[in-house]
Structure formats: structure tokens, C-alpha cells
C-alpha positions in Angstrom: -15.1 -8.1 12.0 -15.8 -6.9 8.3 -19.2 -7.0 9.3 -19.0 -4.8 12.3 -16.8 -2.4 10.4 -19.0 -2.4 6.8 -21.9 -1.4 9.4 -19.7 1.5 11.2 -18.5 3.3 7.7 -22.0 3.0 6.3 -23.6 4.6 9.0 -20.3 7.3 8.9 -21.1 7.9 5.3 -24.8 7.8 5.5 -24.2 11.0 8.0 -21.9 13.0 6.2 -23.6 12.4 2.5 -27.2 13.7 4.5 -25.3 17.2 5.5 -24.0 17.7 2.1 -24.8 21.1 0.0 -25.7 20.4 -3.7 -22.5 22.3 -4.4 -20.5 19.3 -2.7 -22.5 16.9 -4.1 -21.0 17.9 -7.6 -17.6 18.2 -6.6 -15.2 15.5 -8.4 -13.4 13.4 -6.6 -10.0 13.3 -7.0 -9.3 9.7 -6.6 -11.9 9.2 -8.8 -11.7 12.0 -11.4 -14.9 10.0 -13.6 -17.3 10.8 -10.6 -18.7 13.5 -8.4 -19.5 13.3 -4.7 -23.0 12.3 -5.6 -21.9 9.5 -8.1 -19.5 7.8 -5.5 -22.1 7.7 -3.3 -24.3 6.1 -6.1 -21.5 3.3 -6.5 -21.2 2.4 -2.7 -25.4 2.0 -2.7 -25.3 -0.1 -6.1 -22.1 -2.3 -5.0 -23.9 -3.3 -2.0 -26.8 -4.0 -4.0 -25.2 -6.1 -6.6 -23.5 -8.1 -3.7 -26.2 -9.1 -2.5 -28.6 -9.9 -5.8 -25.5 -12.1 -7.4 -25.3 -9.2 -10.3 -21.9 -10.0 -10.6 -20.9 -9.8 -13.7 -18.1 -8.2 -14.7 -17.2 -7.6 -11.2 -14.9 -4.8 -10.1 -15.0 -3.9 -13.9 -15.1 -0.2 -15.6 -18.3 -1.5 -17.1 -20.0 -2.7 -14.2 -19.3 0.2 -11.6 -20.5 2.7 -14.3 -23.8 0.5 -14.2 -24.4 1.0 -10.5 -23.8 5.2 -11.1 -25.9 4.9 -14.4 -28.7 3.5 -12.5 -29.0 6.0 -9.8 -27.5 9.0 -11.0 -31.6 10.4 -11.2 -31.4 9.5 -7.7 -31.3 12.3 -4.6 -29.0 11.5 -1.9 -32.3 10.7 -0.2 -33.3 8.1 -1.9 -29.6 6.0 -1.9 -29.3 5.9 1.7 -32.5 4.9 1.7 -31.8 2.5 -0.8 -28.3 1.7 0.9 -30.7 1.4 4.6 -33.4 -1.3 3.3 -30.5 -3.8 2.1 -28.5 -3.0 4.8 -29.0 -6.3 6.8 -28.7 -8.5 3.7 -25.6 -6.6 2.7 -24.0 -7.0 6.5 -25.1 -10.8 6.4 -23.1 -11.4 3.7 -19.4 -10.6 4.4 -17.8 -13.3 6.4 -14.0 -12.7 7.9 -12.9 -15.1 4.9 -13.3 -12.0 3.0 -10.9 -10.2 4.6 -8.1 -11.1 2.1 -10.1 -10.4 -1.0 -12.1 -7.8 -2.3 -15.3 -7.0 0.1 -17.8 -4.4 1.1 -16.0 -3.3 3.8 -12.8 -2.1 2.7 -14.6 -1.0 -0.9 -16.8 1.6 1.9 -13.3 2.1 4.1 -11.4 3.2 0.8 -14.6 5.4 -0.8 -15.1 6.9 3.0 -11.4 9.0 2.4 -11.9 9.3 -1.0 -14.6 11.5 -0.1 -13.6 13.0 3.3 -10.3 14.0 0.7 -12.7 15.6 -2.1 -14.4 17.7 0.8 -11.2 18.8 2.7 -12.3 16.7 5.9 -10.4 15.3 8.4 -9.3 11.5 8.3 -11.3 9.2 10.1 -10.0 7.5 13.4 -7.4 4.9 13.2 -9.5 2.7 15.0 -11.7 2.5 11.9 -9.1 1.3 9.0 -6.2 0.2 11.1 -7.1 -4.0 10.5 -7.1 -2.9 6.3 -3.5 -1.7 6.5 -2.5 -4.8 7.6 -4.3 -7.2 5.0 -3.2 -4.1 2.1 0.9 -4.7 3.1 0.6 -7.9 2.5 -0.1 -7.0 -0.8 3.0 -5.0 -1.0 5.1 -8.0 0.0 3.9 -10.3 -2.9 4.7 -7.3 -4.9 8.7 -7.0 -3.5 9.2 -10.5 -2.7 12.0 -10.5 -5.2 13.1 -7.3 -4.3 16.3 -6.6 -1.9 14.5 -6.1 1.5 12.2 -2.9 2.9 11.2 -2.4 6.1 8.5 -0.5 6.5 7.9 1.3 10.3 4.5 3.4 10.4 3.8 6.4 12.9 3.3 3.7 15.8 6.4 1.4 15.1 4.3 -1.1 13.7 6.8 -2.6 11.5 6.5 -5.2 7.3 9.7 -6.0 6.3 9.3 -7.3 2.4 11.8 -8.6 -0.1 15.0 -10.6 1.0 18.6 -9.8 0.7 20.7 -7.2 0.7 20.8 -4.3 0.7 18.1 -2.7 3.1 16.2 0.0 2.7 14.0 1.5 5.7 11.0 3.1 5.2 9.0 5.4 7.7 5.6 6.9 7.1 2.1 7.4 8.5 -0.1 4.2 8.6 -2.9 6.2 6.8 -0.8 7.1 4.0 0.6 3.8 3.5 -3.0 2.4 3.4 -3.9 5.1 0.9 -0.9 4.2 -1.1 -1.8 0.6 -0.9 -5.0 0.9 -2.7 -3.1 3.5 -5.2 -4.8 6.6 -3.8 -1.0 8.2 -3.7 1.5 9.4 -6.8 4.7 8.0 -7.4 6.0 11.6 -6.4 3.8 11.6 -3.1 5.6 8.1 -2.6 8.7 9.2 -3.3 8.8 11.8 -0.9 8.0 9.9 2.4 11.0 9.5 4.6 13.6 7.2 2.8 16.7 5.4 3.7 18.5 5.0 1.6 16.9 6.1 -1.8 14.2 3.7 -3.1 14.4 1.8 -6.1 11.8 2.2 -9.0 10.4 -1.4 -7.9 10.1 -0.2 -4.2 8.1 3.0 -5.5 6.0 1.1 -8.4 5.3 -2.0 -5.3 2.4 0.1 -3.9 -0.8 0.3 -5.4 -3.5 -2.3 -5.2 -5.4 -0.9 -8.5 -2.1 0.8 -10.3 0.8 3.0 -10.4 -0.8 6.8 -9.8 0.9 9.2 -11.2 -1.9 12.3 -10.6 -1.2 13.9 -6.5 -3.7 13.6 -4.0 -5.3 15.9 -1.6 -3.7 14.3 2.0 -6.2 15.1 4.8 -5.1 16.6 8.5 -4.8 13.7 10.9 
């Protein structure tokens, strides 16, 4: 499956990073104010590359994400997917479905894919394509609230997380997508906040979400 889905947002972002102006290709991104359009793009061709070299140090670090932008920023969008196209095998080869639960490829491309589709004021991609990543990110929020009085979460097609135990209860209902963008803190506290409560959320209920971090800076929310 991460495979299979790795292969279907590279080839989505390939596409829309070939149609972009040089004007979009310096726009910043929002959920990553350090890097433009083109620089994003430079990170998803260097992470793949790194994956599959063993450069691996510092993984997931500051230091080592900057690396893979520093590297190519000379580059033209051209040249990265091209890049991104001759290691594409190697990169697909190595994501197994054990991955799933940890960081991977696929949901580092699934999670850059809306960061950018948000910078340029794009639509959201289909469900189809991010749906199996909300499930492994709640999971996340339920380590997070397990000593929290209980939340039931209910997205836009009454697929339903209950996390925490005890009493009281507080329901939650909101739009898959957002919750995944939540998850992997690409939504504020205030963005949060204002989802459809009942009753009021707690600070830990609010502060749960957020794979890399509380967020505290709103995000553009694309049309669905």
C-alpha cells in the first residue's frame, strides 16, 4: 500500500511542479514559512534520495532537511523530477507496509502534496489518496489523550476515534482532511478550537493534535 500510494503523489506532484510559473515557484509556503515552492520540492527529491543511499544522519532533523534544499536549490524544477524519476524505483522498493506506523516516504509526499496545493490556492486532493494516513495519524492523537477524560472524534463520513477514558465526554465533529492536517500540526490552536465542539475542549484536547507541535500561525484551508 505505501508503495502504491508514494508512486500515486509522486507522479501528482511531478505534474503540478512541471505547470508551475517562476512566480509560484517562489512563493513560501505557509506550512513551511523557511521554504518556497521550489525548495519543498527540493526536499521531497533529496528525502527520497537519502532514503535510499542510507544518508541518514540526523534524520528528520532541521539540519538534515536543509541539506537536501542546500543541495539543489541551483536546481530547475527540471532537473529534480528528473532527479526524483531516475530513483524512483529504488525509492518505491524501499517502503514496506511495516512503515506505515512510522515515518516514511509516503506520508512525508502525502503531507508536502497539501502543503503545496495550500501555498497555490488549489483544491485538496481526493480522499481516496490520504484517507489510510488519517487513520494511522489518530492513533497518534490517542497516545497523546490517553489520560485525558474521553473524545470522540466523528469526521464528515461518521467514521468515528474515541480517545481518553472516563468521564466526562466531549464529542468532536470535523472534516477528515482537516483532522489529518491537524494531525501532522498543519492547523493553529485557534483553527482547532473552532471546529464543532461539544462541550468546550480542554487545553489538553486542543494541544493533543499535532504530530511535529502545537501551531499557533493559521493556515490557508483549501476548497474540498
Amino acid at each position: 500500500m505505501l508503495e502504491i500510494a508514494y508512486r500515486a503523489a509522486r507522479g501528482r506532484v511531478n505534474e503540478l511542479a512541471c505547470a508551475l510559473s517562476d512566480h509560484q515557484l517562489q512563493l513560501q509556503v505557509p506550512a513551511t514559512p523557511r521554504w518556497t515552492v521550489h525548495e519543498l520540492l527540493a526536499h521531497l527529491v533529496g528525502c527520497a534520495s537519502d532514503a535510499i543511499s542510507g544518508r541518514l544522519d540526523g534524520v528528520t532533523s532541521d539540519e538534515w532537511t536543509a541539506r537536501q534544499v542546500r543541495e539543489r536549490r541551483r536546481n530547475s524544477v527540471g532537473q529534480l523530477m528528473d532527479e526524483w524519476d531516475r530513483i524512483s524505483a529504488a525509492a518505491d522498493a524501499s517502503l514496506t507496509d511495516e512503515q506505515l506506523y512510522g515515518p516514511n516516504l509516503a506520508i512525508d509526499t502525502i503531507c508536502h502534496e497539501a502543503d503545496l496545493r495550500e501555498a497555490l490556492g488549489l483544491p485538496r486532493v481526493d480522499r481516496q489518496h490520504w484517507q489510510p494516513f488519517l487513520d494511522v495519524t489518530m492513533l497518534y492523537l490517542g497516545r497523546q489523550l490517553r489520560r485525558s477524560t474521553t473524545l470522540l472524534v466523528v469526521d464528515d463520513q461518521d467514521q468515528q476515534w474515541s480517545c481518553g477514558s472516563g468521564e466526562p465526554m466531549t464529542l468532536l465533529r470535523a472534516d477528515g482532511y482537516e483532522l489529518l492536517r491537524a494531525n501532522l500540526s498543519r492547523r493553529s490552536l485557534r483553527q482547532i478550537a473552532a471546529w464543532e465542539w461539544t462541550p468546550t475542549p480542554t487545553e489538553e484536547m486542543l494541544h493533543g493534535f499535532g504530530v511535529f507541535g502545537t501551531r499557533v500561525d493559521d493556515q490557508p484551508i483549501p476548497v474540498s
